[in-house]
Backbone bond lengths (Angstrom), bond angles and torsions (degrees), N, CA, C in turn:
res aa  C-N    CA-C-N  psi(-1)  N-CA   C-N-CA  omega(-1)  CA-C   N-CA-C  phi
1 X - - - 1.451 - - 1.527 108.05 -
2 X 1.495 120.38 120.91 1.387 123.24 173.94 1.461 116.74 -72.27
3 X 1.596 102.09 137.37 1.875 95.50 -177.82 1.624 113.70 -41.86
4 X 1.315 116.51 173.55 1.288 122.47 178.52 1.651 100.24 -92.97
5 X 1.391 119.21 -50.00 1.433 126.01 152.89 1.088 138.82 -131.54
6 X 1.293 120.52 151.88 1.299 119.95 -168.99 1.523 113.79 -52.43
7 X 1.445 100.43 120.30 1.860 120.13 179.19 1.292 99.38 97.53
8 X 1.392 131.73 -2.70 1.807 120.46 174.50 1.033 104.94 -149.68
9 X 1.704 102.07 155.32 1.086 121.79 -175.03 1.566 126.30 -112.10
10 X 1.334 127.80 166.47 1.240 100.07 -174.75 1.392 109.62 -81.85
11 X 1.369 92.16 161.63 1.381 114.79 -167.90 1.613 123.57 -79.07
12 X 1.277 113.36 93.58 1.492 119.40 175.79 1.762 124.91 -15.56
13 X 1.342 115.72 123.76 1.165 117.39 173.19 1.497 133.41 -62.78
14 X 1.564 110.54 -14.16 1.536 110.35 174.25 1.680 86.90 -93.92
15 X 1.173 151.00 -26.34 1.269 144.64 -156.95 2.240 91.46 -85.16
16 X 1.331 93.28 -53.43 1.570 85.27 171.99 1.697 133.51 -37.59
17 X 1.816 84.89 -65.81 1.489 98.20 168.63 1.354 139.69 -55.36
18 X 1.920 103.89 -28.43 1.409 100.89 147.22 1.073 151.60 -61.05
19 X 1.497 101.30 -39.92 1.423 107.48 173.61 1.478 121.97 -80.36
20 X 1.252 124.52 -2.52 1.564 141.04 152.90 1.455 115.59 -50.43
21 X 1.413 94.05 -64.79 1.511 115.19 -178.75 1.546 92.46 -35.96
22 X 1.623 113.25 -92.89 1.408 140.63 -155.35 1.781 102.61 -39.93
23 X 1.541 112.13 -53.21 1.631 111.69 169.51 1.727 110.12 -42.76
24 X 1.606 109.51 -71.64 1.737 91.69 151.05 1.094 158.30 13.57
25 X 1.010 85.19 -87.67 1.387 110.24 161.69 1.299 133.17 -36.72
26 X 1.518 112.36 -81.47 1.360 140.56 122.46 1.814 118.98 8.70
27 X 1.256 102.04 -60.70 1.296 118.28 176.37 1.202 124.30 -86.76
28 X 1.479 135.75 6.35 1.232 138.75 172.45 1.608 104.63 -137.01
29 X 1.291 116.17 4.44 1.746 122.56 140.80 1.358 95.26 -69.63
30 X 1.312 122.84 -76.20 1.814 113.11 -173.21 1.322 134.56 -45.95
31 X 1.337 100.36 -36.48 1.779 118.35 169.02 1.544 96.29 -41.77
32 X 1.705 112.87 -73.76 1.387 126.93 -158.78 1.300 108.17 -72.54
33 X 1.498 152.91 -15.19 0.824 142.39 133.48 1.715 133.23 -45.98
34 X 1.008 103.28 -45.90 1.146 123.88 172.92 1.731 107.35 -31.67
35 X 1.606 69.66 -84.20 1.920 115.54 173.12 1.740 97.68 -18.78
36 X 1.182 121.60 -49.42 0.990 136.98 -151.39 1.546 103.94 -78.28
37 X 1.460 99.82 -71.52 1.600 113.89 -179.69 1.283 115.63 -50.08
38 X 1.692 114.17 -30.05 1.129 95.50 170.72 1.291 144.90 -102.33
39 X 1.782 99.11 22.73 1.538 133.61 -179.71 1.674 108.72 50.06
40 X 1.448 103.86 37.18 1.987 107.35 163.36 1.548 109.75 -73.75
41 X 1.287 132.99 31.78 1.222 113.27 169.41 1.413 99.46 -137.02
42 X 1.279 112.70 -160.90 1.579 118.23 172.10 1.822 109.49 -155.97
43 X 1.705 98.16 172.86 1.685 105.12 -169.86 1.566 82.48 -83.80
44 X 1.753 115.96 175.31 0.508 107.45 -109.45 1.722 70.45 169.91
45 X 1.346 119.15 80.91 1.839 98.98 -170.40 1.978 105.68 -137.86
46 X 1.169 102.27 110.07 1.674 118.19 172.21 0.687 116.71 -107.10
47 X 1.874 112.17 130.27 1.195 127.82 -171.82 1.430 102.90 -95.63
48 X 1.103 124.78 170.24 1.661 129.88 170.51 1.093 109.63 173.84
49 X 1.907 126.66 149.80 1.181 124.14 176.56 1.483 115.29 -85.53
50 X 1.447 114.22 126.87 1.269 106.63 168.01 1.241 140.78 -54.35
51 X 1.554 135.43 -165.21 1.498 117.11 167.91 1.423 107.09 -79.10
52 X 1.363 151.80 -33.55 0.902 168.52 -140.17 1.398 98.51 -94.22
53 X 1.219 127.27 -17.41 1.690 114.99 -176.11 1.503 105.13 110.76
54 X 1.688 117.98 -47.74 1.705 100.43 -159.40 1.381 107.34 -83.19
55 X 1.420 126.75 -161.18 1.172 172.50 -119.40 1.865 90.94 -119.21
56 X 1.219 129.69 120.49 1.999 91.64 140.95 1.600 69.50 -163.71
57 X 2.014 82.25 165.48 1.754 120.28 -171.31 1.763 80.35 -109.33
58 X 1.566 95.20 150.21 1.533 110.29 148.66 1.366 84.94 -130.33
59 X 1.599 116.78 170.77 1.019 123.33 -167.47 1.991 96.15 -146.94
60 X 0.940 117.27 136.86 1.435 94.88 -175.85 1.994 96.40 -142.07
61 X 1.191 106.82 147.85 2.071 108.81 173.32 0.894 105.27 -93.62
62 X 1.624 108.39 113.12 1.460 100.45 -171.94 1.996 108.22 -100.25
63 X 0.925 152.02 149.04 1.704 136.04 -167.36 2.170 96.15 -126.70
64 X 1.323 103.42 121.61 1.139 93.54 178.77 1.488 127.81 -87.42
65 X 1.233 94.40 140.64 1.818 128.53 -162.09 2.124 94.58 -39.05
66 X 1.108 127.41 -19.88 1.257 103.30 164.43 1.269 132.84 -90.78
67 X 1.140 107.15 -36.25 1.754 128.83 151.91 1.348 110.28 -41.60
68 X 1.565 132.85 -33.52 1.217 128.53 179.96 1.481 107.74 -77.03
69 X 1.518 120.49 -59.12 1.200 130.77 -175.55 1.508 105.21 -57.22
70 X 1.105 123.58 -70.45 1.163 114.23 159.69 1.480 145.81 11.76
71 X 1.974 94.02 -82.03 1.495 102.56 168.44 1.766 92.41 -75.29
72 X 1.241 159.69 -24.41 1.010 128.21 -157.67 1.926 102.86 -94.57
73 X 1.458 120.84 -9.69 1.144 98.22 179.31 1.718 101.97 -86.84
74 X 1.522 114.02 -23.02 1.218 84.24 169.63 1.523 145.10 -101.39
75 X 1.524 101.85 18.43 1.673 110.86 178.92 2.034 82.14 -81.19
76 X 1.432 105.24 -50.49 1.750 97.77 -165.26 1.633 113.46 -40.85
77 X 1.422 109.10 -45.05 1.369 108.05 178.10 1.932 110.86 -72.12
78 X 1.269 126.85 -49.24 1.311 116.25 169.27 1.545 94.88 -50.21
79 X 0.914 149.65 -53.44 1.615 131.70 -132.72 2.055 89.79 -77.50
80 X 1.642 98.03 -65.97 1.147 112.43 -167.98 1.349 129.80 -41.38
81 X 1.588 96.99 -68.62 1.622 119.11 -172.76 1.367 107.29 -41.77
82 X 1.793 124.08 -67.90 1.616 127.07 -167.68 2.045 93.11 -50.65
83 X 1.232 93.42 -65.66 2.060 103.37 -172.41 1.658 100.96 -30.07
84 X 1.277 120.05 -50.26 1.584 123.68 -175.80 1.446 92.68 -73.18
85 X 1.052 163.46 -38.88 1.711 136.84 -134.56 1.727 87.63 -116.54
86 X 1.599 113.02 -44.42 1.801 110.00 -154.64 1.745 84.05 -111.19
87 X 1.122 159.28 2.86 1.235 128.15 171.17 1.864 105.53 -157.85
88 X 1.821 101.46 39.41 1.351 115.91 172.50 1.306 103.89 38.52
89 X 1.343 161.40 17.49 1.399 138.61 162.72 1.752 86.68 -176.95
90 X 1.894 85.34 164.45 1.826 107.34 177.70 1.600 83.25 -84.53
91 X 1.599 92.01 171.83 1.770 114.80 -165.39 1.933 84.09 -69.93
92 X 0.692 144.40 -38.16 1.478 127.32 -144.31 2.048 85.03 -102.03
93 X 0.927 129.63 -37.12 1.730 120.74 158.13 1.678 121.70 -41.33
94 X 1.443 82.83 -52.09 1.514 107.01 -176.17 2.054 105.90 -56.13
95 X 1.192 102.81 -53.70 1.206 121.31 177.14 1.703 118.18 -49.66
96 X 1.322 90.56 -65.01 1.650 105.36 175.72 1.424 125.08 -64.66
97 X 1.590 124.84 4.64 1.475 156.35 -133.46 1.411 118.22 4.10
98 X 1.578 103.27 68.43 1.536 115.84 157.01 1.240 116.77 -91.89
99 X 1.463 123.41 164.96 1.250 129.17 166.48 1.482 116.26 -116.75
100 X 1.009 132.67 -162.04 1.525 127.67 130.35 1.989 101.09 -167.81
101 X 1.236 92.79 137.33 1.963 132.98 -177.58 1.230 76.32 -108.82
102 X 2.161 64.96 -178.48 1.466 89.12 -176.31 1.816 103.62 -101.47
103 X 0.832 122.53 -178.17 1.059 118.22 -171.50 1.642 128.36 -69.90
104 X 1.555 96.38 -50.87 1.415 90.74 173.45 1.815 111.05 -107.16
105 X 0.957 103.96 71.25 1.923 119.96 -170.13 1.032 125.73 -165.44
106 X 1.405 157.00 -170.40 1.662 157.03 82.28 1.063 103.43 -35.56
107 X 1.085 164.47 5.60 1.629 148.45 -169.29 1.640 118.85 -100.97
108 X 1.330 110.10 150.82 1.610 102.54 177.26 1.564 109.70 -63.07
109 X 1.259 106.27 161.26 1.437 119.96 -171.14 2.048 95.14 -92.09
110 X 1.096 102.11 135.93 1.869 115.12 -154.46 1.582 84.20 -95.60
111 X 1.409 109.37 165.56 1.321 114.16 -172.12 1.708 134.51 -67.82
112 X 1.250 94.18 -31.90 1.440 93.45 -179.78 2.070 104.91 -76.21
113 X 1.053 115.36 -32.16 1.661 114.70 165.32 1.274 103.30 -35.72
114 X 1.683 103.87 -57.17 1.943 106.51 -141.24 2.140 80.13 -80.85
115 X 1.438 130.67 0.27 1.295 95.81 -173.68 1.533 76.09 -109.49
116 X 0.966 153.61 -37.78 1.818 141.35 152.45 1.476 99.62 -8.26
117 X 1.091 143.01 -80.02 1.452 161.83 -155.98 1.098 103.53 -58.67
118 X 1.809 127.00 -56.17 1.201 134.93 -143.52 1.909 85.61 -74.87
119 X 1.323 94.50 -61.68 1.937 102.86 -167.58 1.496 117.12 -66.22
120 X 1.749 103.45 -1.95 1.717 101.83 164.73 1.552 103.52 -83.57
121 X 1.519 106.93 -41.19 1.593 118.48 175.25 1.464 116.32 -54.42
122 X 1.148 109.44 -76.80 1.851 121.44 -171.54 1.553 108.57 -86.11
123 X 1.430 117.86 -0.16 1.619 110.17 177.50 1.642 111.39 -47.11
124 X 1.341 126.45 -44.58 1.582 132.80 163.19 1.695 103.14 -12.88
125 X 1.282 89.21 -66.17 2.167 101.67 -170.29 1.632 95.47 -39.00
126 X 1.158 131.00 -16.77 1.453 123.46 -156.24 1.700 105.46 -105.65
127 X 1.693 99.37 -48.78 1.539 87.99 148.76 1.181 148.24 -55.04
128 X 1.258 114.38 -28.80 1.680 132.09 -176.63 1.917 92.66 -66.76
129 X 1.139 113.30 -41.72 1.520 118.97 -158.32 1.935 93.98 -70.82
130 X 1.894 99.41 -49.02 1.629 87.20 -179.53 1.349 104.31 -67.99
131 X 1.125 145.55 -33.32 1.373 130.07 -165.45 1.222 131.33 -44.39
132 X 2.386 99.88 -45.81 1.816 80.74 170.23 1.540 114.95 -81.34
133 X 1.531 140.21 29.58 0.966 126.00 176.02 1.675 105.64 -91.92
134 X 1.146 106.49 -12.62 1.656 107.41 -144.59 1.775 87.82 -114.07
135 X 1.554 109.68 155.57 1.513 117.69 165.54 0.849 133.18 -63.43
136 X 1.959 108.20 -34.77 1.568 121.23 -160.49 1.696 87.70 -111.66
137 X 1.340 116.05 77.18 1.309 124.51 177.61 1.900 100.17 -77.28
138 X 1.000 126.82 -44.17 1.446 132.50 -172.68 1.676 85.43 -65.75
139 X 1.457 165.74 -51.65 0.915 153.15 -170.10 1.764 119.12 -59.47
140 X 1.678 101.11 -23.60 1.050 115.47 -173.73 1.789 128.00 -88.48
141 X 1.320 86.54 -21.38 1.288 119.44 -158.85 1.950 77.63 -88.66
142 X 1.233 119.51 -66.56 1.428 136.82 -168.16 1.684 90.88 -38.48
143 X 1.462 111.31 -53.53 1.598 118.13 173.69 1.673 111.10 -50.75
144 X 0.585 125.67 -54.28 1.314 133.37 179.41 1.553 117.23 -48.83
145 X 1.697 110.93 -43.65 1.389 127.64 179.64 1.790 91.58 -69.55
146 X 1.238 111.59 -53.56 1.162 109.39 -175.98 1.697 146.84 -38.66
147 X 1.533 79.73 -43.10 1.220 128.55 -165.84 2.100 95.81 -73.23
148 X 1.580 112.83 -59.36 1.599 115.25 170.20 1.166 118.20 -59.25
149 X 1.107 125.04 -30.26 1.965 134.96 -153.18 2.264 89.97 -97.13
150 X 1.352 94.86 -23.02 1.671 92.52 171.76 1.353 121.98 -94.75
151 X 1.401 114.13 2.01 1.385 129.13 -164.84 1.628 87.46 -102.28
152 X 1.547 105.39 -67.81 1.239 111.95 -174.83 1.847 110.72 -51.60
153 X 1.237 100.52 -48.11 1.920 90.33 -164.01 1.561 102.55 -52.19
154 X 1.518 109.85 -53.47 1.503 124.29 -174.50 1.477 111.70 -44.19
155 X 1.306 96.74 -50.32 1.876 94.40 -174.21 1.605 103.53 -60.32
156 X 1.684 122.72 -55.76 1.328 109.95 161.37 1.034 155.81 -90.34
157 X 1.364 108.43 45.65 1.323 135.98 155.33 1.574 125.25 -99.00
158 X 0.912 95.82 -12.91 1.510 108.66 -156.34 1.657 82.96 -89.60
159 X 1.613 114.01 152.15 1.544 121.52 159.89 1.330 141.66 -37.26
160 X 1.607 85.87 -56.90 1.371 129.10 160.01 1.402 151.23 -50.55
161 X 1.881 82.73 -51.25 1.845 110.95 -176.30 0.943 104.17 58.15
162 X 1.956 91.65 54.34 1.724 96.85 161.81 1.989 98.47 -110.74
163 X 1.357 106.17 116.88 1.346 93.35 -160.63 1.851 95.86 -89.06
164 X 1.576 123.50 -160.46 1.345 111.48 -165.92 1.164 90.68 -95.79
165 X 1.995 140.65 18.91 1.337 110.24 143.07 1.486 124.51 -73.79
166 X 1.610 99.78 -35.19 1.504 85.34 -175.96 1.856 119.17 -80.33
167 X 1.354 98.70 -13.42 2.135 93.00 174.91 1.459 89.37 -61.52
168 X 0.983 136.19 -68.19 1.462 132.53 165.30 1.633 112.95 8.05
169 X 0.890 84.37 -85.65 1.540 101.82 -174.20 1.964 115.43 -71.91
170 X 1.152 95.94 -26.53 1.464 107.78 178.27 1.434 104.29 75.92
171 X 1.318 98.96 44.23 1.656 102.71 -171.95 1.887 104.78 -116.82
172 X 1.373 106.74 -170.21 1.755 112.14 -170.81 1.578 85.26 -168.62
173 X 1.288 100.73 144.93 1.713 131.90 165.29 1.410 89.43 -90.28
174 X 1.229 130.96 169.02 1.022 150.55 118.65 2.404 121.42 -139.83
175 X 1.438 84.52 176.28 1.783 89.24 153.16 1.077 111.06 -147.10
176 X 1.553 91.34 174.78 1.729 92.33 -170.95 1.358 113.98 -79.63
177 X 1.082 111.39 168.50 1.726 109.65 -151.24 1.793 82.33 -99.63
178 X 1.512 115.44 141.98 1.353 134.31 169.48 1.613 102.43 -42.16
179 X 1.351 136.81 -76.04 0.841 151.31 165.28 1.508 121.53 -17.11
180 X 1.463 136.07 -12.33 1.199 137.76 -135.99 1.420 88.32 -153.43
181 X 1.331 124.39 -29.87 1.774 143.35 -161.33 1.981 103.90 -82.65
182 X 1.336 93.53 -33.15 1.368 96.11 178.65 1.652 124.59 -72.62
183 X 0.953 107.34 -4.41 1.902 113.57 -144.26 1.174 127.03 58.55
184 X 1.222 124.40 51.32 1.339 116.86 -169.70 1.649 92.86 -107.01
185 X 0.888 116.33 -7.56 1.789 117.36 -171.49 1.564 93.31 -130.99
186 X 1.511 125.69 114.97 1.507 114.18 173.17 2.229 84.62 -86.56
187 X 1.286 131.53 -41.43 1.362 131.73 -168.37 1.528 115.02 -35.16
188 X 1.284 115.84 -13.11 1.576 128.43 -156.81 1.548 88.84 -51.89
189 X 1.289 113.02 136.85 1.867 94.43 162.14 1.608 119.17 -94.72
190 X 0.949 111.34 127.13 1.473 130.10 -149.57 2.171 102.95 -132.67
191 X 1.398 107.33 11.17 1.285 82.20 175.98 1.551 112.30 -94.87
192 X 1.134 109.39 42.78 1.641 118.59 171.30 1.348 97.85 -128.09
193 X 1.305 113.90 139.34 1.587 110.59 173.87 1.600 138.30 -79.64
């Protein structure tokens, strides 16, 4: 397989999926904080007898499932979109040393791509939001499963592991190629970060 660009290579699919994960991650600590500060949920108090015979409350905060999706599609798009256009990758890409261009270039991927990308990526957040409106929430939810397992096959299928978020976007992951990491080539073109 020929690099995608000169000095990198494409970018590994467990290295992708990690650094997906970890943004995630990331992003539903903030959700739930958020969630929190901005007191969208409520207590939440069941009684039941224990084994023991007495009385006891649990009490639990519960935050409702649109309010969640919600704030999480839109921290994903603040987090993502600027990270893709001004510093080629989210912190946990960045970390793991991915990039992402545009596809057929060195150049950063321009904004309307990285929001192409974002809503092939985080479009899910949008189902989660219709779901509590709708009855047949388990149909939706099934969409949703659907919706990752097509992200995932596509990306590894593809030559590239350009999955149909990034044709979307007309974008490419890559890393830097081992070879290029050493200094053995100062020529690498490198005026993209």
């Amino acid at each position: 397989m020929t690099p995608p660009l000169r000095g990198y290579l494409v970018a590994p699919l467990g290295k992708r999926f990690l650094a997906w994960f970890v943004d995630l991650v990331g992003l539903l600590i903030a959700m739930s904080i958020l969630a929190l500060a901005l007191n969208l949920g409520e207590n939440v108090n069941t009684t039941y007898i224990a084994p023991d015979g007495h009385v006891a409350t649990n009490v639990r905060y519960i935050v409702d499932g649109v309010a969640t999706e919600s704030i999480l599609a839109i921290l994903s798009a603040l987090y993502c979109i600027p990270l893709w256009v001004y510093g080629n990758g989210t912190l946990a890409q960045r970390a793991l040393g991915l990039r992402i261009f545009e596809a057929n270039g060195p150049r950063r991927v321009g904004l309307g791509r990285a929001i192409a990308r974002w809503l092939a990526l985080f479009g899910w957040t949008f189902l989660g939001i219709a779901s509590a409106y709708n009855q047949y929430e388990w149909l939706i939810d099934l969409a949703a499963i659907t919706w990752f397992l097509s992200l995932l096959v596509t990306t590894r299928r593809d030559p590239q592991r350009r999955g149909i978020h990034d044709r979307l976007g007309r974008s490419i992951v890559v890393a830097l190629s081992p070879q290029w990491e050493g200094g053995q080539s100062s020529r690498v073109d490198r005026s993209f970060p």
